[in-house]
DOTI-439002 format. One line per 8 residues: number of its first residue (from 1); their letters; for each residue x negated, y, z of N, C-alpha, C. Coordinates in nm, 2 decimals, padded with zeros to 4 digits. Last residue first. Layout:
NUM> a> X/Y/Z/X/Y/Z/X/Y/Z | ...
END
This chain:
296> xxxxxxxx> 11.61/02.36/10.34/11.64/02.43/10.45/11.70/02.28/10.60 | 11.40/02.24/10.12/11.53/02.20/10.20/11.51/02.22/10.34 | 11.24/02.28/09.85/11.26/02.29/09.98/11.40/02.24/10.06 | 11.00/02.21/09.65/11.16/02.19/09.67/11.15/02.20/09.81 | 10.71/02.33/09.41/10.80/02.27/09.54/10.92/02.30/09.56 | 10.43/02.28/09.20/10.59/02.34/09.19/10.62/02.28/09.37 | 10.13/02.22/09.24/10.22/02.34/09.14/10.36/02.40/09.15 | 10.02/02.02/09.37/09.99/02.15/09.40/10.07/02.28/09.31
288> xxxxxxxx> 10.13/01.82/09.07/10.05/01.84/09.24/09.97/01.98/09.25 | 10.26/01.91/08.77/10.30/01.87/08.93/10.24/01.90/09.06 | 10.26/01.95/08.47/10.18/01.93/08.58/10.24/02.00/08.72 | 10.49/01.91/08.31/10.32/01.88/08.26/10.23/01.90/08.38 | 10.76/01.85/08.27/10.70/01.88/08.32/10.55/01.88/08.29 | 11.07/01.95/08.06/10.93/01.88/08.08/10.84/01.95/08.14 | 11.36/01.99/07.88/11.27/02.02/07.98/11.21/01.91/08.00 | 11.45/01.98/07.53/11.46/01.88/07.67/11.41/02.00/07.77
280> xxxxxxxx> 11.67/01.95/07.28/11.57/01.99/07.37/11.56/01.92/07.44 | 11.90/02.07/07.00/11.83/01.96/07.07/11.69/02.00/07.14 | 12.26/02.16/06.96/12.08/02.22/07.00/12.05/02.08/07.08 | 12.50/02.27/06.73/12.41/02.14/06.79/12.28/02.17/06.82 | 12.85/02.31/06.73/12.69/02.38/06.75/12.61/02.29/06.81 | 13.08/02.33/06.46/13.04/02.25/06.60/12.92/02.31/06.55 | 13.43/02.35/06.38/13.28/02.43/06.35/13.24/02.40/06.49 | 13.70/02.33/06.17/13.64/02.31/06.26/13.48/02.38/06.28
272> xxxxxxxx> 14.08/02.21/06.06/13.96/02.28/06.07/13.82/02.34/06.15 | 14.31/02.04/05.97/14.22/02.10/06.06/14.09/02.14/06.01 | 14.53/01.84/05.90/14.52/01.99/05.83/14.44/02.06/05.97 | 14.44/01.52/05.80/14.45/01.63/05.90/14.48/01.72/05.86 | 14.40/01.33/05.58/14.52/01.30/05.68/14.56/01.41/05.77 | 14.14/01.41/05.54/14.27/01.41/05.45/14.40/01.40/05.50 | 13.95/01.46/05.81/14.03/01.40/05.69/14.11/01.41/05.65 | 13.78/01.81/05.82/13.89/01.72/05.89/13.93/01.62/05.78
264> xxxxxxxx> 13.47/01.94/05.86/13.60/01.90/05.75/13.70/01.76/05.83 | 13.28/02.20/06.02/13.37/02.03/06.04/13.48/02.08/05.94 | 12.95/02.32/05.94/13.14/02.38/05.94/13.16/02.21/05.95 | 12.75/02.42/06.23/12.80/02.33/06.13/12.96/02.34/06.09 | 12.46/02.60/06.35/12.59/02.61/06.33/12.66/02.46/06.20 | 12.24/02.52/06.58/12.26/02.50/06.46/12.43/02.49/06.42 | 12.11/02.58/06.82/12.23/02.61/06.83/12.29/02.58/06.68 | 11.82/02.47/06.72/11.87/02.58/06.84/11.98/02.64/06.86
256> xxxxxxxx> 11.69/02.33/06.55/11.84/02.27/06.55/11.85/02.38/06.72 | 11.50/02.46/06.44/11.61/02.41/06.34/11.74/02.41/06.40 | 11.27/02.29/06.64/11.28/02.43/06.57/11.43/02.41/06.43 | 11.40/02.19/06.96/11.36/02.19/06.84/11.38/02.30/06.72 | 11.22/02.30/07.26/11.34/02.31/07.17/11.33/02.27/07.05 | 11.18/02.31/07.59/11.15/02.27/07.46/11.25/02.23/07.36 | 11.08/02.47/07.88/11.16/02.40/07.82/11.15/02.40/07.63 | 10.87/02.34/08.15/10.85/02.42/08.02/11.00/02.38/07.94
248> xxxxxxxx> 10.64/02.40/08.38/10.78/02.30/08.42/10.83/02.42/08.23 | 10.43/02.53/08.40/10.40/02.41/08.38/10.53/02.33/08.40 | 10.46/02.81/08.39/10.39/02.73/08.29/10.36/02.64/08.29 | 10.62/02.84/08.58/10.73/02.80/08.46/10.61/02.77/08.35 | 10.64/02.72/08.89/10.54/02.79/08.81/10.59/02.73/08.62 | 10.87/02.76/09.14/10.87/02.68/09.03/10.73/02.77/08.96 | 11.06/02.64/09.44/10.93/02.72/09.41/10.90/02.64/09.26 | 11.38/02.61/09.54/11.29/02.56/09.42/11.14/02.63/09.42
240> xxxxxxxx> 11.63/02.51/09.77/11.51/02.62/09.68/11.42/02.55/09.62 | 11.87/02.48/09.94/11.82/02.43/09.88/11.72/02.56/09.77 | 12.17/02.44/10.08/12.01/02.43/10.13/11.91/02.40/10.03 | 12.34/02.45/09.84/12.36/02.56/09.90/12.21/02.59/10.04 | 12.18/02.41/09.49/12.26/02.33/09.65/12.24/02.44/09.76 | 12.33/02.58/09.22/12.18/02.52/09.33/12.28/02.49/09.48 | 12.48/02.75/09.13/12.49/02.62/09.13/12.39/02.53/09.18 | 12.44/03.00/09.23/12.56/02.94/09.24/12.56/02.81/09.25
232> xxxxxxxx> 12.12/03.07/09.29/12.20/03.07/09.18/12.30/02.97/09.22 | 11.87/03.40/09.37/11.99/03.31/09.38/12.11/03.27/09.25 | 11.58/03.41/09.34/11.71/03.47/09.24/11.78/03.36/09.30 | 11.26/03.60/09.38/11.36/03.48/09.43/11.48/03.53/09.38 | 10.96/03.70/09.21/11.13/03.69/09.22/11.18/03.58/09.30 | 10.68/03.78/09.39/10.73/03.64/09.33/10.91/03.70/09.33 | 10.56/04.00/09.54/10.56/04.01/09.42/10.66/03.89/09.34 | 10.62/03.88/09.81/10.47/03.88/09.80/10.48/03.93/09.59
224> xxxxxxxx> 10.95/03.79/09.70/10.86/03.79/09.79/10.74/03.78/09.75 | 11.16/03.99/09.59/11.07/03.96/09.54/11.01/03.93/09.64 | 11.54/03.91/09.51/11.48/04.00/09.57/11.37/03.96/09.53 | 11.83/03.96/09.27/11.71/03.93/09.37/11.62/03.97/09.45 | 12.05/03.88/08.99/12.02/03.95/09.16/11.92/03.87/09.21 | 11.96/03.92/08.65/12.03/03.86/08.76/11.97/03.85/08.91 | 11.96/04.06/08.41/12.08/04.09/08.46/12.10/03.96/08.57 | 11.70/04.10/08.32/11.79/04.01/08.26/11.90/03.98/08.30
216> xxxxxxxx> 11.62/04.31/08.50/11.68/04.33/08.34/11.71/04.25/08.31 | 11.54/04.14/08.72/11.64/04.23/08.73/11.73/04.25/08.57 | 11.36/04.00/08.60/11.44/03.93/08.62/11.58/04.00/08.66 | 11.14/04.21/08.56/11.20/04.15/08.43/11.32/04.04/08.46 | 11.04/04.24/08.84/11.13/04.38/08.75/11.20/04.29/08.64 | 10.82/04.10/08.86/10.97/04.08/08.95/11.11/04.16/08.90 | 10.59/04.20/08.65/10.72/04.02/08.70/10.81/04.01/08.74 | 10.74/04.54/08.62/10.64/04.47/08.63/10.72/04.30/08.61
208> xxxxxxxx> 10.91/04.65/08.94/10.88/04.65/08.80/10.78/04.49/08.76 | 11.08/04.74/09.18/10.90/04.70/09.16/10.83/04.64/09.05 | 11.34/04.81/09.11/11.20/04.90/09.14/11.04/04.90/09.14 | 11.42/04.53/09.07/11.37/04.63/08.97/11.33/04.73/09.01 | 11.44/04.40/09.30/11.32/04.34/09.24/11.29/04.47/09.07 | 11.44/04.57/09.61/11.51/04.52/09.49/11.40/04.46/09.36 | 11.35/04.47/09.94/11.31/04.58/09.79/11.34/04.48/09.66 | 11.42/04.52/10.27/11.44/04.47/10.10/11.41/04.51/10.05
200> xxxxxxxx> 11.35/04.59/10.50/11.26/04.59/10.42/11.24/04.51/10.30 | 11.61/04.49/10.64/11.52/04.59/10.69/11.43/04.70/10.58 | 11.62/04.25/10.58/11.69/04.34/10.53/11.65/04.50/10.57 | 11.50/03.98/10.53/11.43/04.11/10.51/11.51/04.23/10.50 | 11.64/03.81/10.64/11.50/03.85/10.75/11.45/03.96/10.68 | 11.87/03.84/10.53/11.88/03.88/10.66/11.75/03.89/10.72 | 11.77/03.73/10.33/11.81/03.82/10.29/11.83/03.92/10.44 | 11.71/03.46/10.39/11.61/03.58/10.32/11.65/03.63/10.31
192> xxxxxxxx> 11.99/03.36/10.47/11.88/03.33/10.55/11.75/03.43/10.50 | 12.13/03.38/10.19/12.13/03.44/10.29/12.04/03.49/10.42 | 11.93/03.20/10.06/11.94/03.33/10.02/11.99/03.43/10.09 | 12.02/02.94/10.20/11.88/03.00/10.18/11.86/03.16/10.15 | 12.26/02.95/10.13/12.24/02.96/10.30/12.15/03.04/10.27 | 12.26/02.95/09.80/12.33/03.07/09.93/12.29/03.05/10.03 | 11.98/02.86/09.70/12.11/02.81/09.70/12.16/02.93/09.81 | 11.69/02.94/09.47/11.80/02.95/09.59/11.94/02.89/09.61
184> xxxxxxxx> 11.38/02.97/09.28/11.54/02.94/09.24/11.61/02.90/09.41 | 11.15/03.16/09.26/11.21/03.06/09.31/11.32/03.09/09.36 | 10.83/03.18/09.02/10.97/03.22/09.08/11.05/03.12/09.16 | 10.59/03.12/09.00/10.62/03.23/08.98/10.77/03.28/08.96 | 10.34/02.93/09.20/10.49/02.93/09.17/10.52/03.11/09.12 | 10.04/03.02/09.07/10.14/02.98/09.16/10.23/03.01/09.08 | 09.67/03.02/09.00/09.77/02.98/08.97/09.89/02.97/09.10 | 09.37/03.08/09.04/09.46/03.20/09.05/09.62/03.14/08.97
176> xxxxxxxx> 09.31/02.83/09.27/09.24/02.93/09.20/09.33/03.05/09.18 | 09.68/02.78/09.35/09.52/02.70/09.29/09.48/02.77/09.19 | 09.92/02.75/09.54/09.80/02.82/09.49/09.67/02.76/09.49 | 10.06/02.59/09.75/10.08/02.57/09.60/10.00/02.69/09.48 | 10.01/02.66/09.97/10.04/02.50/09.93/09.97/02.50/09.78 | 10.05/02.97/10.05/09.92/02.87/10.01/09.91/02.71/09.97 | 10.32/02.89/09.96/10.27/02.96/09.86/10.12/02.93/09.87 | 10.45/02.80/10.18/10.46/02.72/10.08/10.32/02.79/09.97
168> xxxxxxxx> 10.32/03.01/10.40/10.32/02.86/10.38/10.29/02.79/10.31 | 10.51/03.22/10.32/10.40/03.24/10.29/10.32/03.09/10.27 | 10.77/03.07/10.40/10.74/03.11/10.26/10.58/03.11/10.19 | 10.74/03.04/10.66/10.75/02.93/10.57/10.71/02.98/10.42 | 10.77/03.33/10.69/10.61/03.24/10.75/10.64/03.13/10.68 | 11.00/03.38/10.59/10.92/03.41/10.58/10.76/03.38/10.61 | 11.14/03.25/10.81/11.14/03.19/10.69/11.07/03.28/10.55 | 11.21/03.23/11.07/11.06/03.18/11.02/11.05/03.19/10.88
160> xxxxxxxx> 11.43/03.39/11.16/11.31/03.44/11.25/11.16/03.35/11.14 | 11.59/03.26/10.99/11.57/03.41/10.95/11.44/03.43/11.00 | 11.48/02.94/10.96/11.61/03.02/10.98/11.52/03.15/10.94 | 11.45/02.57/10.95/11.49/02.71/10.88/11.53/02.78/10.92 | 11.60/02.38/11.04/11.45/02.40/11.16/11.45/02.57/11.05 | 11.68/02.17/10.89/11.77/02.20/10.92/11.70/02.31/11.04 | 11.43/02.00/10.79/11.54/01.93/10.89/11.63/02.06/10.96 | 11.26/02.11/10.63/11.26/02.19/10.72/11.38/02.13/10.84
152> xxxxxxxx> 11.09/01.94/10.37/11.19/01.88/10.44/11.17/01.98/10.60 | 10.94/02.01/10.08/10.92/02.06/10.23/11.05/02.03/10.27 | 10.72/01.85/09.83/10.85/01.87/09.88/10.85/01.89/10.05 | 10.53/01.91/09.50/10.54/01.92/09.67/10.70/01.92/09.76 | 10.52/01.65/09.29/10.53/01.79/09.33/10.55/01.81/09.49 | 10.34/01.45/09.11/10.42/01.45/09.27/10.44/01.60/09.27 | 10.13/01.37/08.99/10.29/01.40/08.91/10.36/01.40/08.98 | 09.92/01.30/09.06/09.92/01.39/09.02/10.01/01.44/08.97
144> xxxxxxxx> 09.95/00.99/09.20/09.98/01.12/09.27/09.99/01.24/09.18 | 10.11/00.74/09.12/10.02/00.86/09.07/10.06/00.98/09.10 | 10.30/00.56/09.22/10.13/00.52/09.21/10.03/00.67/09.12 | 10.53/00.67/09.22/10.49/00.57/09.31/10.37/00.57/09.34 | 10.56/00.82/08.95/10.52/00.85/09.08/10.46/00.79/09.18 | 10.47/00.65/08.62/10.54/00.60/08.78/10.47/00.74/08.86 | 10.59/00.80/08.35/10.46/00.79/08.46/10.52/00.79/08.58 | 10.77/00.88/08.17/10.72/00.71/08.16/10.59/00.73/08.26
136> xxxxxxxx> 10.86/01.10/08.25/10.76/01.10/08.11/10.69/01.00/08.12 | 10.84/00.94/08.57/10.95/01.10/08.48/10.80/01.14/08.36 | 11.00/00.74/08.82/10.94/00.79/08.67/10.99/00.87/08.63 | 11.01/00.72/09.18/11.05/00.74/09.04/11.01/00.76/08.91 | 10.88/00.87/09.47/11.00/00.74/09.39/10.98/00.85/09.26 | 10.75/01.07/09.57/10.65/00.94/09.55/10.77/00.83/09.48 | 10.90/01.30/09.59/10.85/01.27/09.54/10.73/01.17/09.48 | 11.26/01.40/09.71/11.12/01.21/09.74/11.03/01.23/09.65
128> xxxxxxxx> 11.37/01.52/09.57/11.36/01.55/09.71/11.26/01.45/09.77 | 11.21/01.61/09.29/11.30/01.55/09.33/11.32/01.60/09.49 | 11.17/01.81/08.98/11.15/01.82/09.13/11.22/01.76/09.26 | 11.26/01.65/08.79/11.14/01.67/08.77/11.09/01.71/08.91 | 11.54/01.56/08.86/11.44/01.45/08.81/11.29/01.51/08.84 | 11.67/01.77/08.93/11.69/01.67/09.00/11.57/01.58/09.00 | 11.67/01.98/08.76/11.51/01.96/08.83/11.57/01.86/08.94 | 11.67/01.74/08.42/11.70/01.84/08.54/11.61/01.87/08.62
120> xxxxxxxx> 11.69/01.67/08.12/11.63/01.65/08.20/11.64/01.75/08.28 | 12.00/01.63/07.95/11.86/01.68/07.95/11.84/01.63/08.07 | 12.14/01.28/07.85/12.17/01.44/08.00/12.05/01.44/07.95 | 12.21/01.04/07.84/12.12/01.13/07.71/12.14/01.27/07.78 | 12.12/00.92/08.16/12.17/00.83/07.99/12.12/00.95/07.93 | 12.03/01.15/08.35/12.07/01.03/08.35/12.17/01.03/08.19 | 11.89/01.42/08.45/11.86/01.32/08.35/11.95/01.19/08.34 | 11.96/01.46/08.71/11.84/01.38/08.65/11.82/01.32/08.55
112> xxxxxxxx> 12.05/01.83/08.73/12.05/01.66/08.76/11.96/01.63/08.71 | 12.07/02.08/08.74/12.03/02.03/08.86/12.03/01.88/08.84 | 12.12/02.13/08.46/12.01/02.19/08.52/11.98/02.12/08.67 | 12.40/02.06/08.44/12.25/01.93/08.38/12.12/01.98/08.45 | 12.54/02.29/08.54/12.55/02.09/08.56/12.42/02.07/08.55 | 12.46/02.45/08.29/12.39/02.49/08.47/12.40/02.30/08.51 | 12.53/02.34/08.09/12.40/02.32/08.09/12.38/02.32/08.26 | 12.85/02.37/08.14/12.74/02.21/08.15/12.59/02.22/08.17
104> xxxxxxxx> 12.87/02.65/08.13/12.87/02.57/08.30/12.84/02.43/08.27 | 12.78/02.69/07.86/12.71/02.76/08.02/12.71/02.67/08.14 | 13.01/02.53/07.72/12.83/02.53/07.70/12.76/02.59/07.85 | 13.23/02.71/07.85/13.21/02.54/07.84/13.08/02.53/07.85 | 13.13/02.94/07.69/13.16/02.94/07.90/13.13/02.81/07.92 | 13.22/02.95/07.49/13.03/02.97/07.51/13.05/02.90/07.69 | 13.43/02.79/07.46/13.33/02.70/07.41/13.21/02.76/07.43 | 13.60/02.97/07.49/13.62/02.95/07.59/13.51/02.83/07.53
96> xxxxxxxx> 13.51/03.19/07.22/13.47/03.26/07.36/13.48/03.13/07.47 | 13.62/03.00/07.02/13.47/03.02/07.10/13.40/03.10/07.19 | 13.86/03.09/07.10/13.83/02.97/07.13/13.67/02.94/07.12 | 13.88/03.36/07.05/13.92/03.31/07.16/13.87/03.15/07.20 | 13.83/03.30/06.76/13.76/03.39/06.83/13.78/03.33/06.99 | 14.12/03.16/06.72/13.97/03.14/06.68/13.87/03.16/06.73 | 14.29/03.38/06.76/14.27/03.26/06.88/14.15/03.18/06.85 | 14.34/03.67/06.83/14.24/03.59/06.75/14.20/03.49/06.80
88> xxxxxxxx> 14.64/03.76/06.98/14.49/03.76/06.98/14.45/03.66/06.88 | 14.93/03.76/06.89/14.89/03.78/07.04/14.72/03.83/07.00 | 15.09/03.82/06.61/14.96/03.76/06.64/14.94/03.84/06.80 | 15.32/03.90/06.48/15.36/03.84/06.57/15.22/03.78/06.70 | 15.25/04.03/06.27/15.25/04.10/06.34/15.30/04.01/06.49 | 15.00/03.76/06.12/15.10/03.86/06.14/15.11/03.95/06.24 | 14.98/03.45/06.35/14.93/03.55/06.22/15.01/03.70/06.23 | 15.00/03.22/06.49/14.90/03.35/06.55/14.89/03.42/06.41
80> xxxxxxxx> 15.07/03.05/06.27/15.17/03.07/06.40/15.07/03.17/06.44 | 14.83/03.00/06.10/15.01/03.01/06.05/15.02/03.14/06.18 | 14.65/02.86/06.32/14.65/02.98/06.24/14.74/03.00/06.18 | 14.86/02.59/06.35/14.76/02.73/06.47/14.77/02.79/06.45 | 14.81/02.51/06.11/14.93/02.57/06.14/14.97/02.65/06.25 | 14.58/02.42/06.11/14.64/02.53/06.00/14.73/02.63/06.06 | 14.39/02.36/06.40/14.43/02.31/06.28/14.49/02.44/06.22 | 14.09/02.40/06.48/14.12/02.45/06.52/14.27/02.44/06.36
72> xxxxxxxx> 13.83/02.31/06.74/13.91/02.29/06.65/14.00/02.35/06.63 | 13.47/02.30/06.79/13.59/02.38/06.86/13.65/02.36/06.71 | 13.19/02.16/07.01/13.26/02.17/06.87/13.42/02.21/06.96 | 12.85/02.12/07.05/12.98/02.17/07.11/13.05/02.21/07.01 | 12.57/01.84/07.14/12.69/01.89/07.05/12.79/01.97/07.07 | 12.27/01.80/07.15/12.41/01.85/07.26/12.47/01.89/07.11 | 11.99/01.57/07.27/12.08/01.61/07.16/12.23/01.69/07.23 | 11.67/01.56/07.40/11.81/01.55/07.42/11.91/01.62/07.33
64> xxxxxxxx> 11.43/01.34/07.33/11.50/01.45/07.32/11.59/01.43/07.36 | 11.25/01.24/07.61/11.28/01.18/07.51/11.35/01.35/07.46 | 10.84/01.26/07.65/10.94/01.27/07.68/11.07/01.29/07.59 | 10.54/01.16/07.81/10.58/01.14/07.67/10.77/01.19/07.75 | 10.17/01.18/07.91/10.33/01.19/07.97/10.40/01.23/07.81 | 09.88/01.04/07.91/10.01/01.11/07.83/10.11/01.12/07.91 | 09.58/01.15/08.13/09.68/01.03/08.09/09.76/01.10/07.99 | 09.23/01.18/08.14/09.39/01.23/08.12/09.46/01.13/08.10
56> xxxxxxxx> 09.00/01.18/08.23/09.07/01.27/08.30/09.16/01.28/08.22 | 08.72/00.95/08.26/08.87/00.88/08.23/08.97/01.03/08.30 | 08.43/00.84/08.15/08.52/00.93/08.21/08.66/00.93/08.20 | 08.14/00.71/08.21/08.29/00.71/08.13/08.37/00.75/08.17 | 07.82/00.85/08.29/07.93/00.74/08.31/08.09/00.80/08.23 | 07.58/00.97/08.34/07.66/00.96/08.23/07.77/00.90/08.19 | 07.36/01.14/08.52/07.45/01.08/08.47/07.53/01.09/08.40 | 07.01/01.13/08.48/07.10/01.25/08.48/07.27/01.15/08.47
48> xxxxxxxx> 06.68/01.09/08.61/06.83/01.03/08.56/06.93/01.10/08.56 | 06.40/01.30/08.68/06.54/01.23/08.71/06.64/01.18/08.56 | 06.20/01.42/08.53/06.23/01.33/08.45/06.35/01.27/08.56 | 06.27/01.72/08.69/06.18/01.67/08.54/06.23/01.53/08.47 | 06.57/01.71/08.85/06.41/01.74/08.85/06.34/01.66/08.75 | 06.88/01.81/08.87/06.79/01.69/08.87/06.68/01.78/08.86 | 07.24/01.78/09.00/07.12/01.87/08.99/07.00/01.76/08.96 | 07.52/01.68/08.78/07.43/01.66/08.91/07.32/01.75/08.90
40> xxxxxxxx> 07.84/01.53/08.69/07.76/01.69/08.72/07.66/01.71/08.84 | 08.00/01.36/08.58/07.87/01.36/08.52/07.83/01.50/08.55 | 08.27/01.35/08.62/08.18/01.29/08.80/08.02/01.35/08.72 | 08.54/01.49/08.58/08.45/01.48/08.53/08.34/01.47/08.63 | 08.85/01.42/08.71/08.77/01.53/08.72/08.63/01.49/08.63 | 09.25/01.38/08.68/09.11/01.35/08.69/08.99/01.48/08.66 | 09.43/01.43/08.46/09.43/01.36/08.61/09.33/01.34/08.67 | 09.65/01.62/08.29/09.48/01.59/08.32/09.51/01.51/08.48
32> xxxxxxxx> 09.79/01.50/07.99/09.82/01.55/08.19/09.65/01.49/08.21 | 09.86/01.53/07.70/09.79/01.50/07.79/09.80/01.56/07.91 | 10.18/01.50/07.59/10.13/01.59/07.62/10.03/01.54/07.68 | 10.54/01.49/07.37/10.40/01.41/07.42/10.30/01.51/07.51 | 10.84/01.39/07.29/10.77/01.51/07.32/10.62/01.47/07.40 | 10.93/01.24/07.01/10.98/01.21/07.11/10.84/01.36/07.14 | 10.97/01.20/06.72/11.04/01.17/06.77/11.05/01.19/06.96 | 10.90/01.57/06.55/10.82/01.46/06.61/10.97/01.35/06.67
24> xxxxxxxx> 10.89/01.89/06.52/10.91/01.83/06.50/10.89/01.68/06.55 | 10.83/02.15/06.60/10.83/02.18/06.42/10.92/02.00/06.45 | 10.95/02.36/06.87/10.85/02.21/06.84/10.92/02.15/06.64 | 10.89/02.63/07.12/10.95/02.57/06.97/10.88/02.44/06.89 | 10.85/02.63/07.41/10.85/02.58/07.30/10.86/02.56/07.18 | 10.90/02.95/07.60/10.98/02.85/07.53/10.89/02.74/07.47 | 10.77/03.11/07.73/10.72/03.00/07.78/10.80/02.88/07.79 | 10.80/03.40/07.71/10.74/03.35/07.62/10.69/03.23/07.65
16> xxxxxxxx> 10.93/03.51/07.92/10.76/03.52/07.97/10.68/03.39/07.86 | 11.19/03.52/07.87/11.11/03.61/07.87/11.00/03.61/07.88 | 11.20/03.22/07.83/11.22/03.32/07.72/11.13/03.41/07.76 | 11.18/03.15/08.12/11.09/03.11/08.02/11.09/03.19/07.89 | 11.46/03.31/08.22/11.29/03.34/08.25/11.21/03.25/08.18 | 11.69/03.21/08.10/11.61/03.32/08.03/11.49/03.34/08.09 | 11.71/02.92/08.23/11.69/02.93/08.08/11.61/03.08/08.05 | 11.66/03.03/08.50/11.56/02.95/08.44/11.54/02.88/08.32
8> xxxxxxxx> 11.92/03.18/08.50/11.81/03.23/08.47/11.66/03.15/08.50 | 12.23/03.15/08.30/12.11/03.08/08.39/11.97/03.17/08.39 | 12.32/03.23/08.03/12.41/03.20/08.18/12.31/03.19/08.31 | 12.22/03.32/07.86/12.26/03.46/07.96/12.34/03.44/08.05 | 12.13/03.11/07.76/12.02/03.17/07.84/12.08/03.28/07.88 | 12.31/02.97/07.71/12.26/02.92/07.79/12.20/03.01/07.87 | 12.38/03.11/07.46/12.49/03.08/07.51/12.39/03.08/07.69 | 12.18/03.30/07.27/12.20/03.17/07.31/12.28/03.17/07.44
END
């Protein structure tokens, strides 16, 4: 898949098996626990024990997104590239320049918000305001539990702290034995880490193991406290993601994961064609205390 050996918060859910594959349905659903269970008290012989109505989940519901990538390619194309006259396999060539196309939209969509039939980004799911906005038809505004954490460092970031910030974020966002299990960079940021640890870099494939499997999927990093950090081109150049990928999930339909289709041209055409159609989304399922956005 095109996507996942451009990006590596397409291939790190692959790797760590924390794709979806969904048989089916119109839209993507999921109970979000919000709430705690109050009927837990100590009692004596005949005490009253309680029993009141409990209310710990809401749904979060989210839409699909349909992608279409189609490459044409008429007769007489083919005619003229034939023979010994033939430069290259322009066919071939032309889905070579249709996987690159596919790569640099998705990275695009990966940082936006969703906007009209756009998948869903971490524009939307990890915003820089986390009290504005809806995301799986659940106002932020008014429900905290769909807030992710956001650290505004006003430009106050640098080499000398940013490792103390790190550590920081991480007790933020550890609960019981749950955290961010990787985080996505923009270049200052990555520079700025790179310089505070240079002394005492350690490549993330010598240390095997979590941090090792992001090396093998062929993309640069380093590992703080064991956690991959991976820089990526298209991330805002202040800008980082703490992300726990069991709960920010991407989801795919079973069938249509790049689904190949031959295109018949009309009668009127002498063309010929073949379009790739994957439908998915990204979705969040739990937020407070789980993921964070920083801004150097």
């Amino acid at each position: 898949m095109a996507i996942a050996k451009a990006h590596v918060l397409y291939a790190w859910p692959s790797a760590k098996d924390r794709v979806e594959m969904v048989d089916g349905g119109y839209e993507l659903s999921n109970p979000l626990v919000v709430g705690r269970n109050p009927n837990i008290a100590t009692y004596r012989y005949y005490d009253t024990i309680p029993i009141a109505q409990t209310s710990e989940f809401a749904t979060a519901k989210y839409s699909w997104t349909r992608v279409a990538a189609s490459v044409m390619i008429s007769d007489q194309e083919q005619d003229e590239n034939a023979g010994s006259t033939k430069v290259f396999d322009l066919l071939a060539k032309k889905m070579d320049v249709l996987e690159e196309s596919v790569q640099d939209q998705f990275s695009t969509w990966l940082y936006g918000t969703g906007t009209g039939n756009d998948p869903n980004g971490l524009g939307l799911l990890l915003p820089s305001d986390p009290t504005t906005g809806t995301v799986g038809n659940i106002s932020r505004a008014t429900n905290i539990y769909l807030r992710p954490s956001s650290y505004d460092f006003a430009g106050t970031l640098n080499a000398g702290n940013i490792e103390m910030a790190w550590d920081d974020i991480f007790l933020d966002l550890t609960v019981k034995n749950e955290k961010p299990d990787i985080i996505i960079c923009g270049r200052n940021i990555w520079r700025m880490y790179k310089q505070a640890v240079r002394d005492k870099w350690v490549i993330m494939r010598d240390m095997g193991g979590t941090a090792g499997k992001v090396a093998d999927l062929g993309f640069q990093g380093v590992a703080h406290d064991g956690t991959p950090m991976v820089f990526d081109e298209d991330c805002d150049v202040n800008t980082a993601f703490f992300i726990n990928s069991k709960y920010i999930r991407l989801h795919i339909l079973k069938g249509v994961n790049w689904k190949l289709k031959q295109l018949n041209a009309p009668w009127t055409q002498d063309v010929t064609g073949r379009r790739m159609v994957w439908q998915g989304n990204w979705a969040i399922w739990k937020a407070w205390r789980t993921h964070g956005r920083v801004a150097a």
